[in-house]
C-alpha positions in Angstrom: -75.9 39.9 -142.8 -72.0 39.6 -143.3 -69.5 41.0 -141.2 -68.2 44.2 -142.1 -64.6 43.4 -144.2 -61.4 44.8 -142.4 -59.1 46.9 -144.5 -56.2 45.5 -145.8 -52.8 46.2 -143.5 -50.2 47.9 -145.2 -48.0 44.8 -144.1 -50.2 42.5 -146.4 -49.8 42.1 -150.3 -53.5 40.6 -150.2 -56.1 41.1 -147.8 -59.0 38.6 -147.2 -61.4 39.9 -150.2 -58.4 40.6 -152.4 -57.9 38.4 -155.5 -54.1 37.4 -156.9 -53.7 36.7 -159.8 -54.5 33.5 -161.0 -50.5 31.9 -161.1 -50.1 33.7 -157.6 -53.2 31.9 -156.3 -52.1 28.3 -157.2 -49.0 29.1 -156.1 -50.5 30.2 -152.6 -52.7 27.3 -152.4 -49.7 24.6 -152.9 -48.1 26.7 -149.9 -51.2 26.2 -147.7 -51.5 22.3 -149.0 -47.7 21.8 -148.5 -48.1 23.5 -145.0 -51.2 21.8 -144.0 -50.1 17.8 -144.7 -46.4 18.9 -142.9 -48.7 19.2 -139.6 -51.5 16.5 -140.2 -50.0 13.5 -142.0 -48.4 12.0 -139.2 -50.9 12.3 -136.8 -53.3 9.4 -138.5 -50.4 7.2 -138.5 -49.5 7.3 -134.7 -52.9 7.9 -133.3 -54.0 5.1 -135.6 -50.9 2.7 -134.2 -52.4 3.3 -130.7 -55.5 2.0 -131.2 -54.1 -1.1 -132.8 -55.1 -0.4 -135.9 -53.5 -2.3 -139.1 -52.2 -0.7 -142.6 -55.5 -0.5 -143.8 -57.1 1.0 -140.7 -54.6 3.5 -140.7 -55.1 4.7 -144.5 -58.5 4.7 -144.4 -58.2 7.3 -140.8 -55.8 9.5 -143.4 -58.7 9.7 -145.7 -61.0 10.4 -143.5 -59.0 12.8 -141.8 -57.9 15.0 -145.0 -61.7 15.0 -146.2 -63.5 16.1 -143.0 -60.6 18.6 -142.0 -60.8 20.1 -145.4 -64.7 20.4 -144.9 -64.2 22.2 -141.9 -62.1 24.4 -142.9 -64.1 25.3 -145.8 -66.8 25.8 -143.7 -65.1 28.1 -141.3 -63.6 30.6 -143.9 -67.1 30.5 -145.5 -69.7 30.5 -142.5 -67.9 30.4 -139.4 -65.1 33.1 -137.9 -64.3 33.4 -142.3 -60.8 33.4 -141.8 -58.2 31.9 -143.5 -57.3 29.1 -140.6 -57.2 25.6 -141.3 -59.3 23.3 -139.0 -56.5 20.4 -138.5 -56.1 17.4 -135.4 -55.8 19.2 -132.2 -52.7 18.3 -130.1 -54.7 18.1 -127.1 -57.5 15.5 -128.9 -54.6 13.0 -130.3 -52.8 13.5 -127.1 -56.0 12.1 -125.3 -56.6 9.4 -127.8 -53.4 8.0 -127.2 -53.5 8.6 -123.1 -56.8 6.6 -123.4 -55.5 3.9 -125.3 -52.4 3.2 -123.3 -54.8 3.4 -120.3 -57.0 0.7 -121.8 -55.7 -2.3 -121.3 -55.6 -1.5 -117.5 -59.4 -0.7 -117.3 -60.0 -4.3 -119.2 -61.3 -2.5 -122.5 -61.0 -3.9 -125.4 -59.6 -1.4 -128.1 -62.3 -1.9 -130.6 -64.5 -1.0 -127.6 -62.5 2.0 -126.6 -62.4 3.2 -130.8 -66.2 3.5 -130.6 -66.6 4.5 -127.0 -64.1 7.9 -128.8 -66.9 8.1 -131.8 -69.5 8.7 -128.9 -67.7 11.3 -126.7 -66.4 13.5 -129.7 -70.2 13.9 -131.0 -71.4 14.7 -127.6 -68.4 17.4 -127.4 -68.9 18.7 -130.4 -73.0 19.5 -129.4 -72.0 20.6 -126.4 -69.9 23.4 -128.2 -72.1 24.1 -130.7 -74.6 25.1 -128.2 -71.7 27.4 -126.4 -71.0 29.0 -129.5 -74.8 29.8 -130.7 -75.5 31.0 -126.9 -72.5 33.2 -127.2 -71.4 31.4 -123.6 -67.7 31.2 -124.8 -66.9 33.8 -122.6 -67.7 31.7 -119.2 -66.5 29.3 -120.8 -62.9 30.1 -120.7 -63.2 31.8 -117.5 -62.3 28.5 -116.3 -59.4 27.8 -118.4 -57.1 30.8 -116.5 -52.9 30.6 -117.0 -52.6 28.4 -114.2 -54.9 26.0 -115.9 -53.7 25.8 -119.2 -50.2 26.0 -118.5 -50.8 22.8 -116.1 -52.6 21.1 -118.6 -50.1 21.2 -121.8 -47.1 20.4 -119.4 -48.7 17.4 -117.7 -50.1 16.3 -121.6 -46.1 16.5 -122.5 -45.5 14.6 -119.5 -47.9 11.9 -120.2 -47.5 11.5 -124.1 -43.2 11.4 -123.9 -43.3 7.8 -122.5 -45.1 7.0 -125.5 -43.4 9.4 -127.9 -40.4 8.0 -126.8 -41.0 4.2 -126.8 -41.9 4.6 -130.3 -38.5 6.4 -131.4 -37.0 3.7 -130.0 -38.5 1.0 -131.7 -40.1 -0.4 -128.1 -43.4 -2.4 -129.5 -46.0 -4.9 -127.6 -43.7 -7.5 -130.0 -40.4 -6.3 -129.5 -39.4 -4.9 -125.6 -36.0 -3.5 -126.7 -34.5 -0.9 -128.3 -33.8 -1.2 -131.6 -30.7 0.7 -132.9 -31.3 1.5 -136.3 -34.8 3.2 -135.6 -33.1 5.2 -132.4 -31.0 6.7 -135.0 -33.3 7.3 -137.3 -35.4 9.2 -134.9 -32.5 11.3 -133.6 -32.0 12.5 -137.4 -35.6 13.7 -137.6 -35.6 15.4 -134.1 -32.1 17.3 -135.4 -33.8 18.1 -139.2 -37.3 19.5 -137.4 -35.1 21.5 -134.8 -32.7 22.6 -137.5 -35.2 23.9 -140.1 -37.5 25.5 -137.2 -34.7 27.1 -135.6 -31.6 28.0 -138.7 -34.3 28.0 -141.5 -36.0 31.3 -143.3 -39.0 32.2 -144.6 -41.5 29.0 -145.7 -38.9 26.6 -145.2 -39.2 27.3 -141.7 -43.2 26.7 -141.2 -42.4 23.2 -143.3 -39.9 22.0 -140.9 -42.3 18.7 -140.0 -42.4 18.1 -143.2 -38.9 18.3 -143.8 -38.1 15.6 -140.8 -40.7 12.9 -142.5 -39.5 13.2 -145.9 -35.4 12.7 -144.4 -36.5 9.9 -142.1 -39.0 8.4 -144.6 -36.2 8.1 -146.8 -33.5 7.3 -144.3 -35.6 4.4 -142.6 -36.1 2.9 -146.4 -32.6 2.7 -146.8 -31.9 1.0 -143.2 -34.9 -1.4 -143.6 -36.8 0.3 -141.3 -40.2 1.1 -143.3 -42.5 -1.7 -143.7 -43.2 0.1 -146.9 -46.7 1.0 -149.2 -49.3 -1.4 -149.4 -50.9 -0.8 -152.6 -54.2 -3.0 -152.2 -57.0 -0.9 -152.3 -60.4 -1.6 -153.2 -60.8 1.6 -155.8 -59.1 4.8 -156.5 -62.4 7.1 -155.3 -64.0 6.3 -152.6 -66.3 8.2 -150.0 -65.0 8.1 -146.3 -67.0 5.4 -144.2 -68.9 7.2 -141.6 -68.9 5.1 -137.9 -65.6 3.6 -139.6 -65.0 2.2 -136.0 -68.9 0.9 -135.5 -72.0 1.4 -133.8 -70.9 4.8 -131.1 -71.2 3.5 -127.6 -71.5 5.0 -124.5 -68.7 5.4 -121.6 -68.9 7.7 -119.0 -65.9 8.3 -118.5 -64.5 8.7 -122.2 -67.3 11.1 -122.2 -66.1 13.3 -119.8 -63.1 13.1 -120.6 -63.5 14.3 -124.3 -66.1 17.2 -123.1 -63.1 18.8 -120.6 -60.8 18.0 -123.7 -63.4 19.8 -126.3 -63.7 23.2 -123.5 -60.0 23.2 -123.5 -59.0 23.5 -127.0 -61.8 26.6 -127.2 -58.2 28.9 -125.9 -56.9 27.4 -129.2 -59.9 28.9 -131.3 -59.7 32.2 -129.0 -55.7 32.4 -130.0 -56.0 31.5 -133.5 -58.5 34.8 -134.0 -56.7 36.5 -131.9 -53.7 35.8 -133.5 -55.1 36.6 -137.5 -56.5 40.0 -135.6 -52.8 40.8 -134.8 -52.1 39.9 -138.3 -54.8 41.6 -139.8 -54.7 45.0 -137.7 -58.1 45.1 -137.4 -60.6 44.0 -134.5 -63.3 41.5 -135.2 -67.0 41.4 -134.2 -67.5 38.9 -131.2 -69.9 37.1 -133.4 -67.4 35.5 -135.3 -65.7 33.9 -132.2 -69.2 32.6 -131.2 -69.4 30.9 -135.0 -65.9 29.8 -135.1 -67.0 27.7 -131.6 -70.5 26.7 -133.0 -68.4 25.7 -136.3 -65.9 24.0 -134.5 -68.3 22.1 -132.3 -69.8 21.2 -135.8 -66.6 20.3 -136.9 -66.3 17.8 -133.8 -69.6 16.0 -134.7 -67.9 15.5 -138.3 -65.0 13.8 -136.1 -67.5 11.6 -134.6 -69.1 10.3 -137.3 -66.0 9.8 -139.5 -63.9 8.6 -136.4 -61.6 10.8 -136.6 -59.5 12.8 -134.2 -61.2 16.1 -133.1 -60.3 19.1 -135.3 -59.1 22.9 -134.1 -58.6 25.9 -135.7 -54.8 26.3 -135.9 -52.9 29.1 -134.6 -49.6 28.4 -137.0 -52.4 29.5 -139.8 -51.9 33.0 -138.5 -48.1 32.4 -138.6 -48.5 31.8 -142.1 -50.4 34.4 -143.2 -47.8 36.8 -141.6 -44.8 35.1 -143.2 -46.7 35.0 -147.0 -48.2 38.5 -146.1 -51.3 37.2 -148.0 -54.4 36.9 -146.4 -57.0 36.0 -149.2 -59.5 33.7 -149.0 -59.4 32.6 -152.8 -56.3 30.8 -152.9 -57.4 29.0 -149.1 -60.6 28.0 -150.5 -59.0 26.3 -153.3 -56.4 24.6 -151.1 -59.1 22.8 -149.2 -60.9 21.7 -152.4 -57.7 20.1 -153.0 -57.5 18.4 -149.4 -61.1 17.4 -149.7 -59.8 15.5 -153.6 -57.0 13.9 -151.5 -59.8 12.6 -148.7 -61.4 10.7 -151.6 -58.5 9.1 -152.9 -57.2 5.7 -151.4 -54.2 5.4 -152.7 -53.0 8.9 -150.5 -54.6 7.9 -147.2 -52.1 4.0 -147.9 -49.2 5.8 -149.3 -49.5 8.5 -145.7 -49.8 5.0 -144.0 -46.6 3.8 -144.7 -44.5 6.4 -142.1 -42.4 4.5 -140.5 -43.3 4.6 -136.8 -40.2 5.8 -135.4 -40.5 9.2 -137.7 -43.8 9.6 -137.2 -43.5 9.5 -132.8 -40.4 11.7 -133.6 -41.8 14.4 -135.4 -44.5 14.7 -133.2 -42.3 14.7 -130.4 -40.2 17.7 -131.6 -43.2 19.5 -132.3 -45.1 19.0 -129.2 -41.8 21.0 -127.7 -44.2 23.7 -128.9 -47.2 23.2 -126.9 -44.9 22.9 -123.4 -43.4 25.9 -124.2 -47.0 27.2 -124.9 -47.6 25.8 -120.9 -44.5 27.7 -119.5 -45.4 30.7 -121.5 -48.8 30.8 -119.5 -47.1 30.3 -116.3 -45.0 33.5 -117.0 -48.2 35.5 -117.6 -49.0 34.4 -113.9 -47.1 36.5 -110.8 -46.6 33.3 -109.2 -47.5 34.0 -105.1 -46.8 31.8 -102.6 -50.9 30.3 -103.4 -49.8 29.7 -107.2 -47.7 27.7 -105.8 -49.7 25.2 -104.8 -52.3 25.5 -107.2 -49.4 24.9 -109.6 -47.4 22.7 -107.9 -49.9 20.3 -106.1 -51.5 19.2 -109.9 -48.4 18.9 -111.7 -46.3 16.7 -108.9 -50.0 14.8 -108.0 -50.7 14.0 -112.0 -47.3 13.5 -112.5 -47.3 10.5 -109.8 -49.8 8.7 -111.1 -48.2 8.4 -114.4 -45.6 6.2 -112.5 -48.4 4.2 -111.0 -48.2 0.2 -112.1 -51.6 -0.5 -114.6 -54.1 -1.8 -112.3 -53.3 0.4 -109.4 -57.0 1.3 -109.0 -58.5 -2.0 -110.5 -61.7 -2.4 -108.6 -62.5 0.8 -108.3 -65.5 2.5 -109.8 -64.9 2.9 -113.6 -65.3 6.8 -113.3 -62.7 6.9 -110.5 -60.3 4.5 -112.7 -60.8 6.6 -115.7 -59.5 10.0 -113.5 -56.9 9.0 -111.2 -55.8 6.2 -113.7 -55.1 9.1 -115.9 -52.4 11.9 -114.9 -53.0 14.1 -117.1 -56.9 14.4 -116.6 -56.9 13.9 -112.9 -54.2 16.9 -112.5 -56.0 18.9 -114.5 -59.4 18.8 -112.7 -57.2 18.6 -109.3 -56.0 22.5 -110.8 -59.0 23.5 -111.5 -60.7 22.7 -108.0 -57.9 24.6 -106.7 -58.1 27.2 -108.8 -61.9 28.1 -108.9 -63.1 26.2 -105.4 -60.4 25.3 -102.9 -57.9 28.3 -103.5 -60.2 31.1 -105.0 -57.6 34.1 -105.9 -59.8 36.4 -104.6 -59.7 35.2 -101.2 -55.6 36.0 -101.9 -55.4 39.2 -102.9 
């Protein structure tokens, strides 16, 4: 039986039922396209540069990704929390990927080991939350995720990633240890262009301000010889995406971990996202729908798996976006994704997205990841901060933080689970916080 419809809000030209006309549709279905490849094209290109893959590799990831995120959006607005959200590469699942795969060459694994050792521990994640989300467990679930937690978590992930993110800007490769002055530059102009729109700019040249950056330094890094430019060669111009792209799943225990923790944290970005449309909406949804939106997103995970793909998440910019069009509709979302999905089967897109140049794609991502730190602080201000936050704050961020400046190796010898945690900063401060938080500190022992 479906949910009960909210009423439309007298702030919304459309509500989710509502029908605009047909040139209003199209025209609110390019804005969700537009909006939607201004905060997924890039990722392919730099996750799929971490784990050394060529051109190719990297437009055939694009493909995948546009096809399977536009199949899990469509099947969120039509069976899961049926909202108007789009499903897109979670921060926090590419900010693992690439932890893991500057961690690799420390633990002695091969990248094409560690590519389907990822394939494995996104499927597992993804039953794992599709079992939350049909048990309706979500809510002890994210009893364990409190402000301290997440706020420690997306700080120490900014922390661990801006090494990388910043390597890239510069032009430092494997091949080439220096900084390279053309592509510092042309990184600078995309940070300035992504700060300037998201700050100066109004309306929906505001929520494309990632976009925006690519396009300038695309075209600037063209004219200073920066962009190793498009490789046409392509087998066809339709073609399904290759599911185990990577190979045969394998098993690692800690990768698996690793994406499970990963997979319960971004749940807070499915509870915000709702939460967020609610605001929009003025209404209040059934709980049910949070429970499908997590048994839909843990579907959506599985998807990841097999089409080795970064793990999706419901974004909560869609809710932005809704409130700056003031049109909530399904129709012209719907039609947006069938557009996305046409773009996954198309070659030529996923090699044309390949061709970013490096240092705009680490850039853009850096500017924007500003977001999910601020996110972190924002969660530490919901906290009253007593003399036991503190330390429950304090201990994870200055511990993981320490280990990030460890030389690779540090723990060779060591038990691969052990290497996997304390190898890793990000992960080991995380579980550090929540053993302090839950266990070691309890608040309730404070209070």
């Amino acid at each position: 039986m479906a949910d009960s419809v909210p009423q439309r809000s007298e702030n919304l030209l459309y509500g989710l039922d509502e029908r605009p006309p047909l040139n209003r549709t199209l025209a609110y279905a390019a804005q969700w396209l537009i909006f939607t490849l201004a905060n997924s094209a890039v990722v392919p290109v730099v996750v799929g540069n971490a784990l050394g893959l060529d051109q190719s590799g990297i437009a055939s990831l694009a493909q995948r990704t546009f096809f399977l995120q536009a199949l899990a959006s469509v099947l969120q607005v039509s069976f899961g929390h049926r909202l108007p959200i789009i499903e897109g590469p979670s921060g926090m699942w590419w900010g693992i990927f690439i932890t893991l795969a500057a961690m690799a060459p420390g633990l002695g694994k091969p990248m094409a080991v560690l590519r389907t050792d990822l394939e494995f521990g996104v499927i597992i994640t993804g039953l794992i939350l599709v079992v939350i989300g049909l048990s309706g467990l979500i809510g002890r679930a994210l009893k364990l995720f409190t402000p301290a937690v997440t706020g420690s978590v997306l700080v120490l992930l900014g922390l661990q990633l801006s090494g990388t993110f910043v390597r890239g800007m510069l032009g430092i490769t494997t091949s080439h240890g220096q900084v390279d002055l053309k592509s510092s530059i042309i990184s600078l102009v995309v940070v300035v262009i992504v700060v300037g729109f998201s700050l100066k700019a109004k309306g929906f040249l505001g929520s494309v301000a990632i976009l925006a950056g690519i396009a300038g330094g695309w075209i600037l890094a063209a004219l200073a010889g920066v962009s190793h430019g498009v490789a046409w060669g392509y087998g066809s111009m339709v073609a399904l995406p290759q599911i185990f792209a990577w190979g045969r799943p394998t098993f690692d225990l800690g990768i698996v971990l690793t994406c499970v923790l990963t997979g319960l944290l971004v749940l807070s970005n499915l509870v915000a996202s709702v939460l967020a449309m609610e605001r929009v909406l003025e209404a209040e949804l059934p709980k049910r729908s949070y429970d499908r939106g997590v048994a839909l997103t843990g579907f959506s995970d599985i998807l990841s798996g097999l089409g080795a793909t970064v793990g999706f998440v419901p974004y909560s910019a869609g809710a932005g976006m809704v409130s700056l069009t003031k049109v909530a509709s399904r129709l012209p979302f719907v039609i947006f994704t069938a557009a996305l999905l046409v773009m996954g089967l198309l070659p030529p897109v996923g090699v044309f997205l390949a061709s970013i140049p490096e240092p705009v794609g680490y850039s853009a991502l850096l500017a924007s990841f500003c977001q999910m730190v601020g996110f972190g602080l924002k969660d530490y201000a919901r906290m009253k901060l007593t003399s036991r936050d503190y330390f429950v704050v304090g201990l994870p961020l200055l511990f993981g933080t320490g280990l990030m400046f460890l030389p690779t190796g540090a723990f060779e010898g060591a038990p691969a689970l052990v290497r996997y945690i304390l190898g890793n900063g990000f992960i080991a401060g995380m579980l550090l916080c929540m053993l302090l938080e839950h266990v070691l500190l309890p608040k309730r022992y404070f209070t």
